[in-house]
N, C-alpha and C positions, 0 to 999 in steps of 0.2 A: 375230956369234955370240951376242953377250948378248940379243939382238933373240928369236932366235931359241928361247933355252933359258926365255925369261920366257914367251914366247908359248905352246910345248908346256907349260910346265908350268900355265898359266893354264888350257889347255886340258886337261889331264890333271885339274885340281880341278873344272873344270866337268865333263867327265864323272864324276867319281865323286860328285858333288850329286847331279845327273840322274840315276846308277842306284839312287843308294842313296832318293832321294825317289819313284823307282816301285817298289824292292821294298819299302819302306815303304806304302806304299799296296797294294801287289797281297797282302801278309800279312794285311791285316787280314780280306779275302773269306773268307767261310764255307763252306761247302759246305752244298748241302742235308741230308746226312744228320748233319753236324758243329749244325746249325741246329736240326734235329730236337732232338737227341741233349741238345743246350741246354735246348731249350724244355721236353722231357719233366723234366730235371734241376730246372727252376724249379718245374713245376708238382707235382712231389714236394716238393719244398723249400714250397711253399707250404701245401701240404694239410698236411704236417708242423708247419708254423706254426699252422695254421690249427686241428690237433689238441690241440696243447699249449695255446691261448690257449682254447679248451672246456675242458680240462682243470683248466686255471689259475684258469678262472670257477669251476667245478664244486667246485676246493677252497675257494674264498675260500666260495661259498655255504653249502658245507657248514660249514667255521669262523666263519661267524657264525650261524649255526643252532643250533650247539653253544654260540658263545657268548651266546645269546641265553636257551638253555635251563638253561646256566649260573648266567645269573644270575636268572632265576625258581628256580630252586632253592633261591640263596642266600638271596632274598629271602621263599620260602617257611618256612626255614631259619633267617631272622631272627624272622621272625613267629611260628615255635612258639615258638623261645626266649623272646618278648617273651611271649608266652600263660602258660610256664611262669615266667617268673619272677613274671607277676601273681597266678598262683595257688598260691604260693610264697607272694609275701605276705596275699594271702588267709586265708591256712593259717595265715599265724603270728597274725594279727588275727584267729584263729576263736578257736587256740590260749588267747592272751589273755584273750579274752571269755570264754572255759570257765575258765580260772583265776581269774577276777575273780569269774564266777558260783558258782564254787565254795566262795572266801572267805567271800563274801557269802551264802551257804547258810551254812556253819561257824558265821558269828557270827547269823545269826537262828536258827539251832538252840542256840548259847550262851547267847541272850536268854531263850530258850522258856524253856530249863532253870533260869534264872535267878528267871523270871518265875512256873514252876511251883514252885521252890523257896520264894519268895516269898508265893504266896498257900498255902503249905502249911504254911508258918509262921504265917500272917495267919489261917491256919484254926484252927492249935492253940491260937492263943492266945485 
């Protein structure tokens, strides 16, 4: 009897390997229209990839476009400011030179008057 109950149930695990390793296999078959149904789903899913990575280029190109233009701007931006602070100092070194010439006029018209003072005395005497 022990013979007996090892053997059926040895034989009861082999078949249930056996069915369950061919409906394991026979699941995996596709069907043609299931195959289809797949393939159309990949090849949306790819042109959708394929959209966004256009798209993705599209932004980066234009952000560096922008940052490109960016920085000519700034650089344009530096270079008045350089402009203007040289003629800033220009202005003040004009400034200068007109008050220096201006002194300097004051005291050769102080000499004049000095000098006409001088021979006008040098005259009466």
């Amino acid at each position: 009897m022990k013979y007996t109950t090892i053997i059926i149930t040895m034989a009861l695990g082999a078949a249930f390997g056996f069915t369950t390793h061919a409906f394991a296999q026979s699941s995996n078959d596709m069907t043609h229209t299931e195959r289809d149904k797949k393939d159309s789903v990949e090849a949306v899913t790819l042109m959708e990839e394929q959209a966004q990575s256009t798209k993705d280029k599209n932004r980066m190109a234009d952000a560096k476009e922008d940052r490109k233009q960016t920085k000519a701007k700034a650089e344009n931006a530096q270079r008045i400011e350089s402009d203007a602070n040289d003629a800033a100092r220009e202005s003040r070194y004009a400034v200068r030179a007109e008050r220096k010439a201006q002194k300097s006029r004051k005291q050769a018209n102080k000499q004049a008057e000095k000098a006409a003072q001088a021979r006008e005395k040098s005259n009466n005497n």
